[in-house]
C-alpha positions in Angstrom: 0.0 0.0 0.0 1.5 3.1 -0.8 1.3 6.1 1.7 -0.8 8.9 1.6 0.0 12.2 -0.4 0.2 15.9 1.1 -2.1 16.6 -1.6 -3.8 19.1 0.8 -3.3 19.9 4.2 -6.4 18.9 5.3 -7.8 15.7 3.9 -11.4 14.9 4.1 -11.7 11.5 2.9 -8.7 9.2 1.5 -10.7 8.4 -1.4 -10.0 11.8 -3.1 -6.2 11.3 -2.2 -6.8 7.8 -3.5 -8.2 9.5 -7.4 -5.2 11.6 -6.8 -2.8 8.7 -6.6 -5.0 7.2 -9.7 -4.6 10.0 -11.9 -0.8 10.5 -11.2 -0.1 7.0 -12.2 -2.1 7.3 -15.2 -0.1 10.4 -16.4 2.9 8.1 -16.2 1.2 5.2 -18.4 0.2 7.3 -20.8 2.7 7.4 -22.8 2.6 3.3 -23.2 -0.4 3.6 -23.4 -0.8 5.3 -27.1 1.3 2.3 -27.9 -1.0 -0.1 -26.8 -4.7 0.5 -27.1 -6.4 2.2 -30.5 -8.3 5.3 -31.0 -11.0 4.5 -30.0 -9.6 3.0 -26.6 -7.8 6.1 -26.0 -11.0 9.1 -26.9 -13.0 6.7 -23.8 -9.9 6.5 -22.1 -9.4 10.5 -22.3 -13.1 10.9 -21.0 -12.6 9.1 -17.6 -9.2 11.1 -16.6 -11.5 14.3 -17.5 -14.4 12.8 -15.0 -11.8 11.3 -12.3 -10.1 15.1 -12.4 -13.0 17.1 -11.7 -14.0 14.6 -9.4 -10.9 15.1 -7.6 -10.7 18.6 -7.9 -14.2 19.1 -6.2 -13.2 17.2 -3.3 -10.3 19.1 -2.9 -12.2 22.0 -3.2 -14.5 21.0 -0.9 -11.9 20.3 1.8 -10.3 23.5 1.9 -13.6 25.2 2.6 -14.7 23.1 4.8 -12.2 23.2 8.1 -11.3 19.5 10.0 -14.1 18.1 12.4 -11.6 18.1 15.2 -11.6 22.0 15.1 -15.0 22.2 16.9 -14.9 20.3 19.7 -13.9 21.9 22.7 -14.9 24.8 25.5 -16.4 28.4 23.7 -16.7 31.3 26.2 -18.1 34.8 25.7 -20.5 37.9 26.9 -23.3 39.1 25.8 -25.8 42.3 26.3 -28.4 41.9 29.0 -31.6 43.9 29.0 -32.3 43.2 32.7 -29.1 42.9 34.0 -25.9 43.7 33.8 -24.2 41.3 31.1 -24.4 37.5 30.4 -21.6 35.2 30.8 -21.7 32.2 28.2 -19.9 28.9 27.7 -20.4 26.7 25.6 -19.5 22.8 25.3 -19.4 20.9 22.4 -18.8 17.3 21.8 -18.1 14.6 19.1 -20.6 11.8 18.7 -20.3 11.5 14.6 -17.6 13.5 12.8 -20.6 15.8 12.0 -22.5 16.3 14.9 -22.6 15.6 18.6 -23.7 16.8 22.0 -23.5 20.2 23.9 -24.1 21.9 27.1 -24.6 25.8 27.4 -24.3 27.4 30.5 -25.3 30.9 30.7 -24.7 33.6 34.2 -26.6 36.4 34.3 -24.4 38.5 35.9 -26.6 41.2 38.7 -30.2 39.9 37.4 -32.4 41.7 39.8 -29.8 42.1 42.5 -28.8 38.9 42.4 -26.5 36.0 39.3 -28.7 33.8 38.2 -27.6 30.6 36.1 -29.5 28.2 32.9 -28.4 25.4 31.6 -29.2 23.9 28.4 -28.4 20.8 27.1 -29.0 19.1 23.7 -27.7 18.4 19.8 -25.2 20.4 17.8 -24.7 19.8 13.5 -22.2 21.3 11.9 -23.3 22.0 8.3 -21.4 24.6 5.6 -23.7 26.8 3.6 -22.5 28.0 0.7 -23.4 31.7 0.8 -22.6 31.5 5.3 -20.0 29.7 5.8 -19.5 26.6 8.3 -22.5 26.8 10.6 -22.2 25.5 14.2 -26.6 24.6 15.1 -27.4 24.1 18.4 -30.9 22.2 18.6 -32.4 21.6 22.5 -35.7 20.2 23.5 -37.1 23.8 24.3 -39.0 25.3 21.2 -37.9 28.3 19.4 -34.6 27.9 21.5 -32.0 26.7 18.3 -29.1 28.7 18.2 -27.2 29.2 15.2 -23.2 30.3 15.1 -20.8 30.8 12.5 -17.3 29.1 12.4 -14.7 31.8 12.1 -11.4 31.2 10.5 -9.9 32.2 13.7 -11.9 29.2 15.4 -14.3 31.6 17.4 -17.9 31.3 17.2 -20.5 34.2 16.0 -23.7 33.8 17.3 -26.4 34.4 14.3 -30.4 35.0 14.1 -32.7 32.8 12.5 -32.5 33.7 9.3 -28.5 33.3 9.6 -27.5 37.1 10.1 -25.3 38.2 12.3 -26.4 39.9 15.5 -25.8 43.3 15.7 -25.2 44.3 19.4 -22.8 47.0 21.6 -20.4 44.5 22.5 -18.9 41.5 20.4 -20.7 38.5 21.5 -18.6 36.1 19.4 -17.4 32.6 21.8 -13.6 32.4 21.9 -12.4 28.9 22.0 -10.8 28.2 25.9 -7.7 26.6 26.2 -6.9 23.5 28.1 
């Protein structure tokens, strides 16, 4: 077996490395090839290395938008504007169950709530899906209605929290989660 090419330095899924691999040893048979196989051979021949490239080229295009699922695991941590109180503390937990999706907890402290911190707690599903015209989107789903949560991957690995209809919120302070270290 032969080892795996730095084709791109993130690789989705061996089997585009694997069409890469394909299509580099064809380029080198080509030539003994001609030799070997008639016209008509060679025009069918000449179609599949055209399908087998785009192929290829797609995934690879795919995986450089699209960052590693290991990326989004992990602690987030942030504030946010409070109209009752003074501001909200938030931190938020994701982890794995597929490479796509998994489970989270979301803790939020409202910081001097009528004299007093209060706490919440909200567990359920995350998906991680990429939208073309968005980006990579982080959605939080619980079992309490109208409470899905939508965020936007940064390239910077932080976490922009989004309305509904997938704009960003506009608000005095940035409310974006910062990945936590450790």
């Amino acid at each position: 077996m032969r080892p795996r090419s730095a084709t791109s330095p993130n690789i989705f899924c061996y089997a585009c490395d694997d069409i890469i691999l394909f299509l580099y040893d064809i380029c080198k048979a080509i030539p003994l090839a001609l030799y070997l196989i008639n016209f008509t051979d060679l025009f069918i021949m000449r179609k599949l290395f055209a399908l087998l490239f785009c192929l290829a080229a797609s995934c690879a295009a795919k995986a450089q938008d699209t960052p590693p699922t290991p990326l989004f695991s992990g602690t987030y941590a942030g504030k946010a504007p409070c109209a009752d109180c003074k501001i909200i503390e938030t931190e938020l937990e994701l982890k794995y169950g597929t490479d796509t999706s998994g489970e989270y907890a979301l803790r939020d402290k409202y910081i001097g709530h009528q004299g007093m911190d209060m706490k919440s707690l909200v567990k359920g599903e995350w998906v991680r899906l990429y939208d073309p015209k968005v980006g990579v989107l982080i959605i939080l789903d619980s079992d309490v209605p109208d409470k899905t949560a939508y965020y936007l991957y940064r390239k910077d690995g932080s976490l922009a929290p989004l309305d509904k209809d997938l704009h960003k919120i506009e608000a005095a302070i940035d409310c974006s989660l910062t990945r936590k270290e450790g």
